[in-house]
VOKOL-952236 format. One record per residue: residue number from 1; residue in three letters; chain; x, y, z of N, C-alpha, C in turn. Coordinates in steps of 0.05 Angstrom, whole numbers. Layout:
N
- i_aa_ch_n.xx_n.yy_n.zz_ca.xx_ca.yy_ca.zz_c.xx_c.yy_c.zz
- NUM_ala_A_X_Y_Z_X_Y_Z_X_Y_Z
...
This chain:
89
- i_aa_ch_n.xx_n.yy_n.zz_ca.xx_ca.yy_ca.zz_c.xx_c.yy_c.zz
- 1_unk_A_16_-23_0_0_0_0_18_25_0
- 2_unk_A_39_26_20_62_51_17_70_53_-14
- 3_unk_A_71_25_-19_89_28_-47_69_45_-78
- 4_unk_A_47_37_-66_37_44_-87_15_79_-78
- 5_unk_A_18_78_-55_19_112_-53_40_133_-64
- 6_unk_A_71_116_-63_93_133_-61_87_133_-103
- 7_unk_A_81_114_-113_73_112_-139_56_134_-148
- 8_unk_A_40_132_-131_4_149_-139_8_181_-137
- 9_unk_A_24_188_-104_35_202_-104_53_214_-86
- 10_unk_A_71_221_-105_97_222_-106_100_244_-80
- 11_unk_A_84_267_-100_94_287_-75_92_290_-43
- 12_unk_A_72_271_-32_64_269_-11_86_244_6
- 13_unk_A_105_238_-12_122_213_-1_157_218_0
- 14_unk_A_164_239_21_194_245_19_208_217_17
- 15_unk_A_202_189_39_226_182_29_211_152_38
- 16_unk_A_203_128_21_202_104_34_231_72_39
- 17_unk_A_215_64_57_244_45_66_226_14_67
- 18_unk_A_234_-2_55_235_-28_50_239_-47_67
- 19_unk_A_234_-60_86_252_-73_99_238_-112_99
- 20_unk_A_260_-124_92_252_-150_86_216_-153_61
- 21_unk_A_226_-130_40_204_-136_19_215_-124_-5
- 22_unk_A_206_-135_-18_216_-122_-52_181_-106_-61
- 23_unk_A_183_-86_-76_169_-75_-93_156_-90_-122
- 24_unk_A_180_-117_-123_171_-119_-154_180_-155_-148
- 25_unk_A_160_-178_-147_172_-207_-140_183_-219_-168
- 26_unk_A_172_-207_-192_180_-225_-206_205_-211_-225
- 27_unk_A_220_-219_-244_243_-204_-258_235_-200_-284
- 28_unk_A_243_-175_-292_228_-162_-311_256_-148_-322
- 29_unk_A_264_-138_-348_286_-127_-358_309_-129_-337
- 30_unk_A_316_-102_-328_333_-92_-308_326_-100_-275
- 31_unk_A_303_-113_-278_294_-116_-249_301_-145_-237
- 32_unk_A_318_-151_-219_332_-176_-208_306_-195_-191
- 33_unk_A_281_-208_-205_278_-218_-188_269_-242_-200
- 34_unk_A_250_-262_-190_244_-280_-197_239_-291_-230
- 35_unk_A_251_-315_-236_245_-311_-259_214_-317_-268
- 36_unk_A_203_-311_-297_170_-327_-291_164_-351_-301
- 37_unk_A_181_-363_-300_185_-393_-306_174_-410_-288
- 38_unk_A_204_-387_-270_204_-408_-230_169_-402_-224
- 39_unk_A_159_-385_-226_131_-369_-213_110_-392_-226
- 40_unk_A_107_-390_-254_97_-414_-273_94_-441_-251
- 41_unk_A_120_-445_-253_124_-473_-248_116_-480_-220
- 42_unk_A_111_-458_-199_106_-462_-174_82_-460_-172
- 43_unk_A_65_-443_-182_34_-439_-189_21_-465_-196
- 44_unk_A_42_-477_-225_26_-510_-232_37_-528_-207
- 45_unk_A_48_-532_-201_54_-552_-173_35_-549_-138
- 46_unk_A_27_-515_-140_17_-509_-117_-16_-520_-126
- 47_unk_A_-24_-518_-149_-45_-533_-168_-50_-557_-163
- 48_unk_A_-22_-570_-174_-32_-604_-163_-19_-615_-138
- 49_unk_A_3_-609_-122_5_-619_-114_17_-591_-74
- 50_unk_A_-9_-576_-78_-4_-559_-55_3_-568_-38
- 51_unk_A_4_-592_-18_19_-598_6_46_-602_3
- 52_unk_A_55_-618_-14_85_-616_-23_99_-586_-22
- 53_unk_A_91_-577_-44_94_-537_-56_97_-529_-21
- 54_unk_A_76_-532_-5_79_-512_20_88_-525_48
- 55_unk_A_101_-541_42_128_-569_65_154_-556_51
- 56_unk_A_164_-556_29_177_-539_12_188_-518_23
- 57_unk_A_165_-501_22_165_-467_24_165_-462_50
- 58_unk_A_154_-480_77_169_-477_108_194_-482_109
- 59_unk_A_206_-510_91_233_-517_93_258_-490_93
- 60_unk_A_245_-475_67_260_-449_57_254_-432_79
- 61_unk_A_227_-423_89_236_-412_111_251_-419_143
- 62_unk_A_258_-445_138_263_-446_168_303_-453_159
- 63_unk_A_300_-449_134_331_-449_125_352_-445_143
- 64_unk_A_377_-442_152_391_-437_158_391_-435_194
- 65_unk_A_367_-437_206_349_-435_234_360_-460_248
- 66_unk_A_377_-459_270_386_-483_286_367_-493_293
- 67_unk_A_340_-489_303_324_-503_310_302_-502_281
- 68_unk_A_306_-508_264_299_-506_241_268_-531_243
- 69_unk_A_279_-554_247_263_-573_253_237_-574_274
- 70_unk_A_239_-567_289_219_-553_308_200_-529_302
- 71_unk_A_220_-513_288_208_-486_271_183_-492_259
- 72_unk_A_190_-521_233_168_-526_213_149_-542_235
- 73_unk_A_154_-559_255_139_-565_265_117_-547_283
- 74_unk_A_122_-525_286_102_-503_297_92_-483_278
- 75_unk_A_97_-486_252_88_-476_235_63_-487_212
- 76_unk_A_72_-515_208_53_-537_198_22_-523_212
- 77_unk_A_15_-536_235_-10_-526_245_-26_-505_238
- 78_unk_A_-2_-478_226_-15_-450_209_-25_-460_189
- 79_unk_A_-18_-476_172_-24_-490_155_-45_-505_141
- 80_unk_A_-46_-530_164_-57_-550_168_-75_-549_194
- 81_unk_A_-91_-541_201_-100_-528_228_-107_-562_250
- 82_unk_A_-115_-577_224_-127_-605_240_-105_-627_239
- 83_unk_A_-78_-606_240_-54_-627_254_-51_-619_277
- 84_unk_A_-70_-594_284_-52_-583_318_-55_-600_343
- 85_unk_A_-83_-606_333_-80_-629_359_-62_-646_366
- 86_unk_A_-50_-660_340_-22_-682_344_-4_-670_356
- 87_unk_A_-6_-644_344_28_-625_349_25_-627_386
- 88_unk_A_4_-625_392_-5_-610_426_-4_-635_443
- 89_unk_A_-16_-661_425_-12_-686_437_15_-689_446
């Protein structure tokens, strides 16, 4: 919504700051981001096979996270809401 005020208008927007988001997800000429291949290809997979696509996409977020494993395990339930009970069991 900032982004597209500072768009709409300009003059009312001295200076905006980004933090952990991009303005633009996919890559376009000069613009570094996703290719739309990868975007394609994750859209048909989230299609057929969404639980896979989003076990995946916790994995990536809990990347590099020492307790990484535990992470996805308290995250699943956002997910999946009728695993929480197991998780709580």
């Amino acid at each position: 919504m900032a982004t597209q005020l500072a768009i709409t208008q300009p003059e009312k927007i001295l200076n905006l700051g980004l933090v952990a988001s991009s303005p633009k997800f996919m890559a376009d000429g000069n613009w570094p981001g996703i290719q739309p291949a990868v975007l394609d290809q994750f859209a048909n997979q989230l299609d057929n096979e969404h639980k896979a696509v989003i076990e995946r996409f916790m994995a990536i977020q809990a990347m590099g996270s020492v307790s990484a494993k535990q992470d996805i395990k308290e995250l699943k339930p956002l997910f999946w809401p009728n695993q929480l009970r197991r998780v709580m069991c």
